[in-house]
BANU-43077 format. One record per residue (C-alpha): residue number from 1; residue in one letter; z negated, y, x. Coordinates in Angstrom, 2 decimals, padded with zeros to 5 digits. Example, Ala and Ser with C-alpha at 12.3 -4.5 7.8 and 13.67 -1.06 7.14 Angstrom:
2
> kero/badren/up/north/east
> 1/A/-007.80/-004.50/012.30
> 2/S/-007.14/-001.06/013.67
END
This chain:
307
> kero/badren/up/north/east
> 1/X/-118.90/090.51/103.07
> 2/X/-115.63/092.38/104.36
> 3/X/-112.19/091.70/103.62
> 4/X/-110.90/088.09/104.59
> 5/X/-106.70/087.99/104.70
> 6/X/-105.15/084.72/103.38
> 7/X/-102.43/082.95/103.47
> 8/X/-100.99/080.73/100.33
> 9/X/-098.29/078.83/100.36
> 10/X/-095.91/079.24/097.29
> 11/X/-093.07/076.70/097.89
> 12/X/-091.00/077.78/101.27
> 13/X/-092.68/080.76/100.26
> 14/X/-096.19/082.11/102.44
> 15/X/-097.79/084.97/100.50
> 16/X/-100.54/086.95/102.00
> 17/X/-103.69/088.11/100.37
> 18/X/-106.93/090.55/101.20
> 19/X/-109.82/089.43/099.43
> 20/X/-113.33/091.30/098.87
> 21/X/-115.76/091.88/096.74
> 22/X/-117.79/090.23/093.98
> 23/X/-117.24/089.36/090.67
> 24/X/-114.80/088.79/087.81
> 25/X/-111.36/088.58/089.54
> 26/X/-108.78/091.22/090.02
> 27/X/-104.89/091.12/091.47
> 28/X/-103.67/094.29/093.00
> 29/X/-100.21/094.64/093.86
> 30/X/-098.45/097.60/095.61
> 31/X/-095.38/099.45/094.69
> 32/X/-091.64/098.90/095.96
> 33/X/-091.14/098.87/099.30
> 34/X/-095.13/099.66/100.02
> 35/X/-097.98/096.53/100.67
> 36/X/-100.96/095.43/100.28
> 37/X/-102.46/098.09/102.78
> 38/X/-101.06/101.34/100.25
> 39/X/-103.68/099.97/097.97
> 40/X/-106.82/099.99/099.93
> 41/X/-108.82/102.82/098.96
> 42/X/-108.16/101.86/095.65
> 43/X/-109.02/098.44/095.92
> 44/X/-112.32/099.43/097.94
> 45/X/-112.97/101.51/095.04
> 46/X/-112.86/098.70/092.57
> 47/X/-115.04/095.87/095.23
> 48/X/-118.16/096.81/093.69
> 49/X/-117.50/095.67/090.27
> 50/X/-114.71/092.56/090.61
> 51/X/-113.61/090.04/093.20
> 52/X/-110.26/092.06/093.88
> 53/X/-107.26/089.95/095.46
> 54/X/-104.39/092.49/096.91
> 55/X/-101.42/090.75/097.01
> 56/X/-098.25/091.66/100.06
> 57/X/-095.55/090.77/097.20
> 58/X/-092.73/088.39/098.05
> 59/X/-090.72/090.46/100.86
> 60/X/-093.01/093.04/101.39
> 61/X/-095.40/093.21/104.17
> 62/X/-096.39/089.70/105.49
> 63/X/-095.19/087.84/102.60
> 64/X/-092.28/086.02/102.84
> 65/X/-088.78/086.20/101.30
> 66/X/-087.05/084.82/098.35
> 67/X/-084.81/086.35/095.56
> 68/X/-086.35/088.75/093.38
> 69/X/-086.43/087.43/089.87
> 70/X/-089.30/088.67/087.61
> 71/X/-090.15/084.47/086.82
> 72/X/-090.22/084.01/090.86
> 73/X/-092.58/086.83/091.54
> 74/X/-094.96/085.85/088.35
> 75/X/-094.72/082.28/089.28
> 76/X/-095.90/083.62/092.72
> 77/X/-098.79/085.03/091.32
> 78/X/-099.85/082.07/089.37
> 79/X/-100.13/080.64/092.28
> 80/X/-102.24/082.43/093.83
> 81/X/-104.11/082.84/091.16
> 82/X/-104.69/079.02/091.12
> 83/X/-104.95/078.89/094.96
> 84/X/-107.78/081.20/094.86
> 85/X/-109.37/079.68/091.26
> 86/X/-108.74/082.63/089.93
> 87/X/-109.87/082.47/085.92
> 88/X/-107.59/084.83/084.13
> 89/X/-107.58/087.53/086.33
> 90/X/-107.37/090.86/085.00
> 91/X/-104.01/092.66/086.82
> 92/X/-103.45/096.60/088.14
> 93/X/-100.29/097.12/089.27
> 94/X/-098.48/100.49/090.94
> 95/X/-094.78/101.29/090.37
> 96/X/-092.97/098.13/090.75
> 97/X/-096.67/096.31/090.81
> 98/X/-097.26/097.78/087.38
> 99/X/-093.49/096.36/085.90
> 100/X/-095.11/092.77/087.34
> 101/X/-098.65/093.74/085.76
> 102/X/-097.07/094.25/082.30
> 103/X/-094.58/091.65/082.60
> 104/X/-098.33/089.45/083.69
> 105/X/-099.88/090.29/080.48
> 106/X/-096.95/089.56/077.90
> 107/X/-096.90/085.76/079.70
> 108/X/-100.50/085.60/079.74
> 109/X/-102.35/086.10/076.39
> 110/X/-106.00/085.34/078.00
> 111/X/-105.49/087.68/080.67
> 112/X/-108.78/089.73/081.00
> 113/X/-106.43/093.34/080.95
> 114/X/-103.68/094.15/082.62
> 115/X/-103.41/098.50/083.77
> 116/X/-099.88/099.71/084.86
> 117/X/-099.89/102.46/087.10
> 118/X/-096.52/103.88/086.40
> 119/X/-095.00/101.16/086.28
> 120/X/-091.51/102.38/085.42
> 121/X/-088.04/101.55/086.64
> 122/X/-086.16/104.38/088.11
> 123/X/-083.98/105.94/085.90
> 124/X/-080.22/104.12/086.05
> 125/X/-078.18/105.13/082.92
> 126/X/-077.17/108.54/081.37
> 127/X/-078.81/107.33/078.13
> 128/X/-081.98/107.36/079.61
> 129/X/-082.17/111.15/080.59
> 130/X/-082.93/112.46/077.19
> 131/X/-081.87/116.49/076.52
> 132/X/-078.97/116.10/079.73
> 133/X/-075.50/116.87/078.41
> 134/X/-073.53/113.00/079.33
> 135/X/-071.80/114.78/082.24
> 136/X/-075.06/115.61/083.68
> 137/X/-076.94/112.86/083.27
> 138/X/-074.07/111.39/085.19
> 139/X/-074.18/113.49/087.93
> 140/X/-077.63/113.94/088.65
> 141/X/-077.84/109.53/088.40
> 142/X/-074.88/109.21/091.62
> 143/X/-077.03/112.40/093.37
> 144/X/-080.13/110.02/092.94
> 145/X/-078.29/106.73/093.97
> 146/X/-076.53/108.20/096.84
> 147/X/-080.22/108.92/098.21
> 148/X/-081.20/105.62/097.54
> 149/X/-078.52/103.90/098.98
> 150/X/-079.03/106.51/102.25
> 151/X/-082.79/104.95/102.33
> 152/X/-080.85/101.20/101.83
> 153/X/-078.94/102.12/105.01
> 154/X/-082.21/103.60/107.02
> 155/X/-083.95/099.89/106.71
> 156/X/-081.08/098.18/108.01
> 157/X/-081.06/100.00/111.39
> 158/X/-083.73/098.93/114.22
> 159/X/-086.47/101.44/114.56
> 160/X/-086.96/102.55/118.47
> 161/X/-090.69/102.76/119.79
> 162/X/-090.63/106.66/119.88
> 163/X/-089.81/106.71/115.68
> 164/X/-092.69/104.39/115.37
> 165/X/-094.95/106.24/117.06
> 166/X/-094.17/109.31/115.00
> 167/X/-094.04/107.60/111.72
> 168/X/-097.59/106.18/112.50
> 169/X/-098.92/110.20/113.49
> 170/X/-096.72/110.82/110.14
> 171/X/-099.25/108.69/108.48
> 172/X/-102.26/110.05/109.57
> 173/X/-100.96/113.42/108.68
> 174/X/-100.39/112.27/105.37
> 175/X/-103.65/110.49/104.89
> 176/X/-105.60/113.63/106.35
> 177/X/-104.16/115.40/103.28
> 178/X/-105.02/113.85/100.59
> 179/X/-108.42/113.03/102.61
> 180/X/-108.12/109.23/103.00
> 181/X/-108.41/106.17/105.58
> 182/X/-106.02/107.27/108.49
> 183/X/-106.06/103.94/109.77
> 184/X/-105.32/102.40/106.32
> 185/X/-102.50/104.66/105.91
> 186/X/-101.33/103.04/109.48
> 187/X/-102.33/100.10/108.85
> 188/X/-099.28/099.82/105.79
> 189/X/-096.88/101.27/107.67
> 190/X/-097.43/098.75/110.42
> 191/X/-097.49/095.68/108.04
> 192/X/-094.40/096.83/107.44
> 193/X/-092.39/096.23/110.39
> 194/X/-091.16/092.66/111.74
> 195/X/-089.71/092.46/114.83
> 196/X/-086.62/090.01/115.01
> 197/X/-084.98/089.30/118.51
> 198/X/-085.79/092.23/120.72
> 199/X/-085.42/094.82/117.81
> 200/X/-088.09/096.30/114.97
> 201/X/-087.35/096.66/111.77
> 202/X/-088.91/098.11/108.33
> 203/X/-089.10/095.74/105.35
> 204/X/-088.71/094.91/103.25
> 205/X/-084.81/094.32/103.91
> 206/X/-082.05/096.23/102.51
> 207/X/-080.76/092.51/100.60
> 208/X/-084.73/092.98/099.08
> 209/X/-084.63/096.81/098.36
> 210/X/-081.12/095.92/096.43
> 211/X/-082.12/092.90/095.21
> 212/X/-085.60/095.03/093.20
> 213/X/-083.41/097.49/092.34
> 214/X/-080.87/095.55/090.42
> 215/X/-084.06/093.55/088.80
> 216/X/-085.34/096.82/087.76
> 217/X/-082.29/098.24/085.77
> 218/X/-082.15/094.72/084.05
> 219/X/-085.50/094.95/082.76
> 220/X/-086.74/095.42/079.50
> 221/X/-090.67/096.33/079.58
> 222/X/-090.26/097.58/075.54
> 223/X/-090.01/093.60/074.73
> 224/X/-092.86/093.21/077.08
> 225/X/-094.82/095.77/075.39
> 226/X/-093.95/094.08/071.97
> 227/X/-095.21/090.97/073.17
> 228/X/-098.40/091.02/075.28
> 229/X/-101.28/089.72/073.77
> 230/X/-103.67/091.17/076.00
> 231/X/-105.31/094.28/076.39
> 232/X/-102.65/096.62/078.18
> 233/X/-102.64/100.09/079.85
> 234/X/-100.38/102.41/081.04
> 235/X/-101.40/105.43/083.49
> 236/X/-098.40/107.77/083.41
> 237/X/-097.42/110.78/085.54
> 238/X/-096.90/113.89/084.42
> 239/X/-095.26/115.84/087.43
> 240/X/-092.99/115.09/089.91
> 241/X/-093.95/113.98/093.59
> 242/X/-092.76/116.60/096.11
> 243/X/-089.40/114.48/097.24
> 244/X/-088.50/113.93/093.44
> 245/X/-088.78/117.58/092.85
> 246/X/-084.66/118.31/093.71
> 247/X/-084.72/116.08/091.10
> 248/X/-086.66/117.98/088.77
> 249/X/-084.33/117.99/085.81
> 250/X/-083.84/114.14/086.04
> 251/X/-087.28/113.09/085.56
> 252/X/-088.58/115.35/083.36
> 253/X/-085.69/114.37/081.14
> 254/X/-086.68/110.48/082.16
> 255/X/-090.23/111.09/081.46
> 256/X/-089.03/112.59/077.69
> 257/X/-087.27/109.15/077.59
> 258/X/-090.53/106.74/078.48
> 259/X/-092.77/108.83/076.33
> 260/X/-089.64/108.02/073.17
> 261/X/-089.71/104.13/073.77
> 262/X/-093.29/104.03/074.05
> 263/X/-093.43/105.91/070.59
> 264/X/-091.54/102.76/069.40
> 265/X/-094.01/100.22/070.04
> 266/X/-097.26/102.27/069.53
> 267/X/-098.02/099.90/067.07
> 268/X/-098.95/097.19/069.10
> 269/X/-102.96/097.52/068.86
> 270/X/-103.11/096.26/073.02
> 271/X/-100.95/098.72/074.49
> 272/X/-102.33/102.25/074.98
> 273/X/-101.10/104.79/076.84
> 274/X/-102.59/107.37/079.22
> 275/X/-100.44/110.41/080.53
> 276/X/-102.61/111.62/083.64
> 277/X/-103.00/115.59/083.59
> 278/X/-101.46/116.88/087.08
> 279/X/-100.65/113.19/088.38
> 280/X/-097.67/112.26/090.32
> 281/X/-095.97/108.80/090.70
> 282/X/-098.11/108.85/094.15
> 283/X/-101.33/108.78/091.78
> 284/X/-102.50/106.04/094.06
> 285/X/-103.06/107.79/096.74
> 286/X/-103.43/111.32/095.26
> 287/X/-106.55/110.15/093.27
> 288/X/-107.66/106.73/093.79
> 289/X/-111.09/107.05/093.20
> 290/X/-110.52/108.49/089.68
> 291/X/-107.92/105.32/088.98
> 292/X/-110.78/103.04/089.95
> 293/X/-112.97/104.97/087.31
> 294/X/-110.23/104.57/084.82
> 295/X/-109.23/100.79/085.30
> 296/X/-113.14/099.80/085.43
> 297/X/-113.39/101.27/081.91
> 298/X/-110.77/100.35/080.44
> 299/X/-111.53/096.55/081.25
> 300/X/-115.28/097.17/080.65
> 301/X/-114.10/097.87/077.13
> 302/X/-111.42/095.39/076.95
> 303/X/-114.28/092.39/077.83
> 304/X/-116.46/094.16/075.31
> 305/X/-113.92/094.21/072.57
> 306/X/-112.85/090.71/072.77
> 307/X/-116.62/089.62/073.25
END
């Protein structure tokens, strides 16, 4: 059976879902500013084994809006779980999806397994850029948010016909290589726009992209860690994407930070931890296949564990 999209309504709010495949279920959610579509080799990759629900997250690609607040987005999710009779579905989430996977398994002690992709919020305070000198750290944090906040300002311009069209030949190129679906790859750039008046634009919003960010430097995934109850993995990455790497200093110094916290709560039995050799925060699309492998296992031996 292919892919069915769905729509579930979550208050004023309409989410949008893919569904396919067979068997226990799965949520997939996509990282910030990304959709449902960024996860589709991945998601193909899991079909075989689960019933695998990939979830446009509230402002992002078809879903709608509403103020991002962790309880708001995991209250969307219940939701759909319960839309779609969902019995404790097992959660893999990229980047910002992984914060909402993790933050899904602390609230949700049956939860089959929950896998965070590296899920990790970017990097907002000196303290967190262990081995930089204070000044530093300082520096190199208003280099990074001055390019954030020049990305902020690109989404809240139209975008003319002629920079779709090369944005959508951008994404083939892309997708060509790291040998993947071309039209997938177009496919989430497209469910990204929304046309409003006459004019295009890319979501999700720059009130949104703000909006995740602030939620993001507010949140505390160590008391997460501390808490869940459920079987709980994190895939981390180990090298810098090529746009991060005039950053190079920053997140290696970040990544020396994560790997510290994580030290502190090692001793919950249902978190473990999985630094992937040579993998970049784009693991999702460098090496989906292998992520498929990886999350299949690791709930194959969660279910067998806990009988």
């Amino acid at each position: 059976m292919p892919p069915r999209e769905e729509l579930i309504a979550v208050g004023a709010t309409k989410m949008h879902v893919v569904i396919g495949g067979q068997g226990d279920p799965l949520v997939v959610l996509h990282g910030a500013g990304g959709n449902l579509a960024h996860m589709t080799t991945l998601a193909r990759a899991l079909a075989p084994a689960y019933r695998v629900v990939a979830v446009d997250l509230r402002g992002h690609g078809r879903s709608g809006d509403g103020p991002w607040q962790w309880d708001a987005v995991l209250a969307d999710l219940d939701t759909v779980a319960t839309d779609l009779r969902l019995d404790s579905p097992a959660v893999v989430g990229m980047s910002l999806g992984g914060m909402v996977a993790t933050m899904w398994a602390a609230a949700h002690p049956a939860c089959r397994g929950a896998v965070s992709l590296d899920g990790n919020p970017t990097p907002s305070r000196p303290d967190q850029l262990v081995g930089l000198d204070p000044a530093t750290a300082a520096a190199e944090l208003a280099r990074l948010r001055e390019t954030f906040d020049g990305m902020a300002a690109m989404l809240a311009a139209p975008i003319s016909k002629d920079q779709i069209s090369a944005a959508r030949s951008g994404q083939r190129a892309m997708a060509e290589q790291y040998g993947d679906d071309e039209d997938a790859w177009v496919e989430g750039f497209d469910r990204g726009l929304e046309t409003r008046g006459d004019a295009t634009f890319l979501r999700p919003s720059p009130d949104t992209t703000n909006a995740v960010r602030m939620a993001m430097n507010q949140l505390d995934l160590m008391t997460a860690y501390r808490a869940t109850r459920c079987p709980l993995l994190l895939v981390l990455a180990t090298k810098d994407m090529p746009e991060q790497q005039r950053f190079h200093n920053l997140y290696t110094a970040y990544r020396r930070h994560v790997a510290r916290q994580l030290d502190s709560v090692a001793d919950n039995p249902n978190l473990r931890v999985m630094p992937l050799s040579g993998a970049s925060h784009a693991m999702v699309a460098e090496r989906p296949r292998e992520l498929a492998e990886i999350v299949m296992r690791f709930l194959a031996e969660a279910r067998s564990a806990t009988g």
